[in-house]
C-alpha positions as CSV (number, residue, x, y, z in Angstrom):
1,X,30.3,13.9,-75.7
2,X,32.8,11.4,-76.5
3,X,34.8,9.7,-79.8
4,X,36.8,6.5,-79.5
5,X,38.5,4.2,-81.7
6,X,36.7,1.3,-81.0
7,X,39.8,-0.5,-80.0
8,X,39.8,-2.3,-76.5
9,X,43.6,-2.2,-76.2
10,X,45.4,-4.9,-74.2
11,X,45.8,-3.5,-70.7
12,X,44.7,-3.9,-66.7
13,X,41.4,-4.2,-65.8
14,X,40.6,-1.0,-64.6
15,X,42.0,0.5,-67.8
16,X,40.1,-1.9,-70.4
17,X,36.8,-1.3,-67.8
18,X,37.2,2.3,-68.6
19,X,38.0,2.1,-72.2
20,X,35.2,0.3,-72.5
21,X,32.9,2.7,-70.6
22,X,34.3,5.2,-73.6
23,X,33.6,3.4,-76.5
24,X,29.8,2.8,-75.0
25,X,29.2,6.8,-74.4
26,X,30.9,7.0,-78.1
27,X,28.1,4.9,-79.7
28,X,25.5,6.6,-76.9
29,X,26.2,10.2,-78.0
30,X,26.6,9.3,-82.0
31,X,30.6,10.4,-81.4
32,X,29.6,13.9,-80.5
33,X,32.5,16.5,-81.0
34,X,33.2,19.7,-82.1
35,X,35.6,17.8,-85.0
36,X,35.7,14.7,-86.6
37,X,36.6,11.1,-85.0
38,X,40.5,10.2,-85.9
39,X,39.4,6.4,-86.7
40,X,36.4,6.7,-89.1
41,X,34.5,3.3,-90.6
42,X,31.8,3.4,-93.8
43,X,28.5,4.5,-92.4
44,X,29.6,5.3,-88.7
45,X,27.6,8.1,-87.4
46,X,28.7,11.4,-86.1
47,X,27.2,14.5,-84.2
48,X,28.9,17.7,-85.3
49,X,28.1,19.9,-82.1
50,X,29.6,23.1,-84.0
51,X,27.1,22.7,-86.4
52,X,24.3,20.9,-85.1
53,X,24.2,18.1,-87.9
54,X,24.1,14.7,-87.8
55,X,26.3,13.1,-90.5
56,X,27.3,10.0,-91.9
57,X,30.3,8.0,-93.4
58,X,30.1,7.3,-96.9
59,X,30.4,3.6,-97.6
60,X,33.9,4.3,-99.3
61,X,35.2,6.0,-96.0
62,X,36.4,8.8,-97.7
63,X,33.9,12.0,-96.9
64,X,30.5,13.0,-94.3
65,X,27.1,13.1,-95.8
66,X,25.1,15.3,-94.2
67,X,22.0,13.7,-92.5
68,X,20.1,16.7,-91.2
69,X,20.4,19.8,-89.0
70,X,18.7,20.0,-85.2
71,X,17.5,22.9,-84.0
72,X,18.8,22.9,-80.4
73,X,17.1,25.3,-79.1
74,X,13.7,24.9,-81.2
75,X,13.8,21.2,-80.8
76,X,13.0,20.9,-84.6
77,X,15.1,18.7,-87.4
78,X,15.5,20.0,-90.7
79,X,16.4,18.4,-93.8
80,X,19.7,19.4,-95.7
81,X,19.9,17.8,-99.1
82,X,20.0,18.3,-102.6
83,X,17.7,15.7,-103.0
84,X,14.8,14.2,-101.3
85,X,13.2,11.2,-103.2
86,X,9.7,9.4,-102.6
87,X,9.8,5.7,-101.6
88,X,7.5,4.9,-104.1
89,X,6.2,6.9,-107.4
90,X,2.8,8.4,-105.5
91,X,5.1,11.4,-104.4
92,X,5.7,12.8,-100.9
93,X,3.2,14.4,-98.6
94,X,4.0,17.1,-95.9
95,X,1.6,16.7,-93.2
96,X,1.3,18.8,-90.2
97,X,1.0,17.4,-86.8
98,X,-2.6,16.2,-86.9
99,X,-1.9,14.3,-90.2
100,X,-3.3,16.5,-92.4
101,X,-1.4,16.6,-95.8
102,X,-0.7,20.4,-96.2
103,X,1.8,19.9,-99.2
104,X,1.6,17.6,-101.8
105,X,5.3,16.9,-104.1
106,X,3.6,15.4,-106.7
107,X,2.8,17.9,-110.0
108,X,-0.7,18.4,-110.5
109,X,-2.4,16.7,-113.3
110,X,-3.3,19.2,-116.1
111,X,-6.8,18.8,-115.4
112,X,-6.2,19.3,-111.7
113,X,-4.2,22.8,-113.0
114,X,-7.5,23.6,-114.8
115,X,-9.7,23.1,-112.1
116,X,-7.5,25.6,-110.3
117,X,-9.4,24.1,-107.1
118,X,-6.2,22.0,-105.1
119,X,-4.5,23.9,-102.6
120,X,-1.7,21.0,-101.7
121,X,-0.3,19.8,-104.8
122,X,2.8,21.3,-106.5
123,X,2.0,23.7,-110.0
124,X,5.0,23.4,-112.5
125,X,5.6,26.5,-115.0
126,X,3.7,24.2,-117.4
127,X,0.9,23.4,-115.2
128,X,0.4,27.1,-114.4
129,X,0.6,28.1,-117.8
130,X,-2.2,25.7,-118.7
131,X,-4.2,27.1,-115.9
132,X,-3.9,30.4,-117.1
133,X,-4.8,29.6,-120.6
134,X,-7.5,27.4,-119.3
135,X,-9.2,29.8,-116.6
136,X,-8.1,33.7,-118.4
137,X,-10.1,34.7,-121.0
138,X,-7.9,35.9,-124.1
139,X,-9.0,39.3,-124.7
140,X,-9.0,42.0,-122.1
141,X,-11.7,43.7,-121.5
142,X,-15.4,41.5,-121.0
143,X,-18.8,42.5,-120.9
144,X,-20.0,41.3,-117.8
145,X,-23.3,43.1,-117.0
146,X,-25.6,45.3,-119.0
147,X,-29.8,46.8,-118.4
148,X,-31.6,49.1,-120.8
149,X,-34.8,50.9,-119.9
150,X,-36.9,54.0,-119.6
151,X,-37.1,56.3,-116.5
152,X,-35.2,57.1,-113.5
153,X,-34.2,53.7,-112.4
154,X,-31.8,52.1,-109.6
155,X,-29.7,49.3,-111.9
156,X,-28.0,46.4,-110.0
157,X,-25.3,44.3,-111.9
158,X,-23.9,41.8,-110.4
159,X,-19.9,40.6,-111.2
160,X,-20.1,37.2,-111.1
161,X,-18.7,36.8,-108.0
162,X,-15.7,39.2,-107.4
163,X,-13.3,37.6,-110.7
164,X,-12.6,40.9,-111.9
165,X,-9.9,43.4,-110.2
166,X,-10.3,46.4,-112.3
167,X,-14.2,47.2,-113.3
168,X,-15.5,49.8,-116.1
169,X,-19.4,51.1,-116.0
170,X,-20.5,52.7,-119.3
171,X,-23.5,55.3,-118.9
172,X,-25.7,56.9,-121.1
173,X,-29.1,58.9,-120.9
174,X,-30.1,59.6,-124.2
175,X,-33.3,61.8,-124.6
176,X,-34.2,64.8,-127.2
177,X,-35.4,66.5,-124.0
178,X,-33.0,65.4,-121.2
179,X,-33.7,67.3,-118.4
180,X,-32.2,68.3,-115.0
181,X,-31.1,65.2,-112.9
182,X,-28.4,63.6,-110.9
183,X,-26.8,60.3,-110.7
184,X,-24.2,58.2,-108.7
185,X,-22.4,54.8,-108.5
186,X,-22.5,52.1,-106.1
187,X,-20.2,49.3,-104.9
188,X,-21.5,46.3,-102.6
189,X,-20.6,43.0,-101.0
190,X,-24.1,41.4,-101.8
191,X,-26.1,43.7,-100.6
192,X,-24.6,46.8,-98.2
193,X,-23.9,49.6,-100.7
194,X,-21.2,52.5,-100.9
195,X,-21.4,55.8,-103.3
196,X,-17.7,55.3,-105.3
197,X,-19.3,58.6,-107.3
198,X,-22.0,60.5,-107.9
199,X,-22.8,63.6,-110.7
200,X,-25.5,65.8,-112.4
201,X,-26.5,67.4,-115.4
202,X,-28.5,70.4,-116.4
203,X,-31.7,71.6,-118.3
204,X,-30.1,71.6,-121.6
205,X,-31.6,68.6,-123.8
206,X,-29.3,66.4,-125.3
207,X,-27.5,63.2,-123.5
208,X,-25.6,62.4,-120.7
209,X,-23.2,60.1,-120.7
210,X,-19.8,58.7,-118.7
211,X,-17.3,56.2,-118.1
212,X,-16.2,55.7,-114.3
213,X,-13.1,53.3,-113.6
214,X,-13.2,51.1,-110.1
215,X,-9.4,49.7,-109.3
216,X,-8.7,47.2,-107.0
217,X,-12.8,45.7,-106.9
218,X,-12.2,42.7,-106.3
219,X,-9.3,43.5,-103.1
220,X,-10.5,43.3,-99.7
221,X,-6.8,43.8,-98.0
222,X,-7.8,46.6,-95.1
223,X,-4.7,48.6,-96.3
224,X,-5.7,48.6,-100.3
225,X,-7.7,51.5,-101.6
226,X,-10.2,51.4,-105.2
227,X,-9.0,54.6,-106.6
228,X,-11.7,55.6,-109.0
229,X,-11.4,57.6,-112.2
230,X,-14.9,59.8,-113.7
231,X,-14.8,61.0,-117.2
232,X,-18.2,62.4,-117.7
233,X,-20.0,65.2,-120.3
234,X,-23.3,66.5,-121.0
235,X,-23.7,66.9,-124.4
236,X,-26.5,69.3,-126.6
237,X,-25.9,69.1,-130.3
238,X,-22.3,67.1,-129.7
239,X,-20.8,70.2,-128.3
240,X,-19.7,69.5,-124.6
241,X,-21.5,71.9,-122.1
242,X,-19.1,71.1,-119.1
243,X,-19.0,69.1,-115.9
244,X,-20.9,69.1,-113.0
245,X,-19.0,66.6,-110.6
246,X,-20.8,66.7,-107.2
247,X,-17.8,64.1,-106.3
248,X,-15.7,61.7,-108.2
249,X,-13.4,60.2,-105.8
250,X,-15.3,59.1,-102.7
251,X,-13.5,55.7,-103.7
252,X,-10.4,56.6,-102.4
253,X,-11.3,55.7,-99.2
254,X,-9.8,52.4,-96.9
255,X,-13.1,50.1,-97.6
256,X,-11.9,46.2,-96.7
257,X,-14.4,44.8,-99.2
258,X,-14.3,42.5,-102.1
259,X,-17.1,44.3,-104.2
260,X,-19.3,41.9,-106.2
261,X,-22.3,44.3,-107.4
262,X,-22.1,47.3,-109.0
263,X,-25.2,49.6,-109.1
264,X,-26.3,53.3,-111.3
265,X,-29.0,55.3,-109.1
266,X,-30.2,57.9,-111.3
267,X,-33.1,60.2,-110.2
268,X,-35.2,63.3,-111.7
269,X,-35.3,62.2,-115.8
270,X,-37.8,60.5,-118.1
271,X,-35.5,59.4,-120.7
272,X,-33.7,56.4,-121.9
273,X,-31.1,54.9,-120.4
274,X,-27.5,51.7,-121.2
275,X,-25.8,50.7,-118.7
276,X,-22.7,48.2,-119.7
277,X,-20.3,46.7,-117.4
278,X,-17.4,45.7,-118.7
279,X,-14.5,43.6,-115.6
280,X,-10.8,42.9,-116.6
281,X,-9.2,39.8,-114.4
């Protein structure tokens, strides 16, 4: 660590060889010091080692510009600035250390925002708001699935692909003569199947029908439940005759899937049946 004053004063030999010596480990070590050099010049260097940064003299010799920071002990440099501009109007790229480009500072195109398929480039409040406009439907709630049929059936419907977080099944067995029978509700990702819920009904004519709730569908964090909400009734004449849950929460449970298929198993009926799946984003 040294500073000098770049003077070479008039003196003996053996002094001026040593002054010398100091003004060479000066320029060496960037005038490392704890504080600043006395004698300062317009864009002289100097290595604050009680800060770790590397400055610079302004060209009117008045103040330090900071440089950077190094990281000593990580052997890293880190940028400290209030601004960082690109040599050229493409924008600057962040690569890691195989050259990959793993952030982009250039804003993304509108159409790029509305692709919503880049995973470099930078998204602006504008840019995201297109996106959202772009990729979110307006209204809430959308029909996403529906079957319609006769008989005691097993009903996949499929969720296009896992773009819905909260899903809603509509049910209904509608029949003059509904008898006995027994139902549930299934969750998959593509094919393997869980039970969310199941229910049944009694001898006693008239519909079933029921609305079951699946949060957090499309979430396959390990430490995220899918609470699920039932609301079902059997009804004769309009009148509700009561619940028979044989379980409504088996959702609750700590499954790490992304459901994309939701399926109604319905056994021991000959009657009509809807089946409407509505996803929210």
């Amino acid at each position: 660590m040294a500073t000098h004053d770049y003077v070479i004063d008039n003196q003996t030999s053996a002094n001026a060889r040593a002054d010398i010596n100091n003004v060479l480990q000066a320029i060496l070590s960037n005038n490392s010091s704890a504080t600043a050099p006395t004698v300062t010049a317009a864009n002289m260097f100097w290595y604050d080692t009680a800060n770790n940064l590397l400055k610079m003299r302004n060209e009117a010799d008045t103040d330090w510009i900071i440089v950077g920071y190094l990281d000593q002990s990580g052997t890293k440099f880190e940028v400290r600035t209030d601004v960082i501009q690109a040599a050229s109007a493409s924008g600057i790229d962040i690569k890691n250390s195989s050259g990959t480009t793993i952030i982009d500072l250039s804003v993304a195109s509108q159409a790029t925002a509305e692709a919503a398929t880049n995973n470099t480039q930078l998204m602006t409040p504008l840019r995201v708001k297109q996106s959202i406009d772009a990729n979110v439907p307006a209204a809430g709630w959308e029909l996403i699935g529906s079957s319609t049929g006769t008989g005691a059936a097993t009903i996949n419907v499929t969720t296009t692909g896992n773009l819905y977080r909260t899903v809603k099944i509509l049910f209904e067995f509608d029949s003059s003569n509904l008898s006995s029978g027994s139902g549930k509700i299934d969750c998959a990702v593509t094919s393997t199947f869980r039970t969310i819920t199941a229910f049944s009904w009694g001898n006693d004519g008239g519909k079933f029908e029921g609305i079951a709730t699946i949060h957090n569908f499309n979430n396959a964090e390990s430490i995220t439940v899918k609470p699920t909400e039932i609301n079902e009734r059997e009804v004769d004449d309009d009148v509700d005759d009561g619940l028979d849950r044989t379980s409504n929460l088996l959702a609750r449970l700590d499954y790490n899937e992304a459901w994309d298929i939701v399926r109604l198993v319905s056994t021991g009926i000959n009657t009509s049946y809807n089946v409407y799946v509505f996803g929210m984003r």
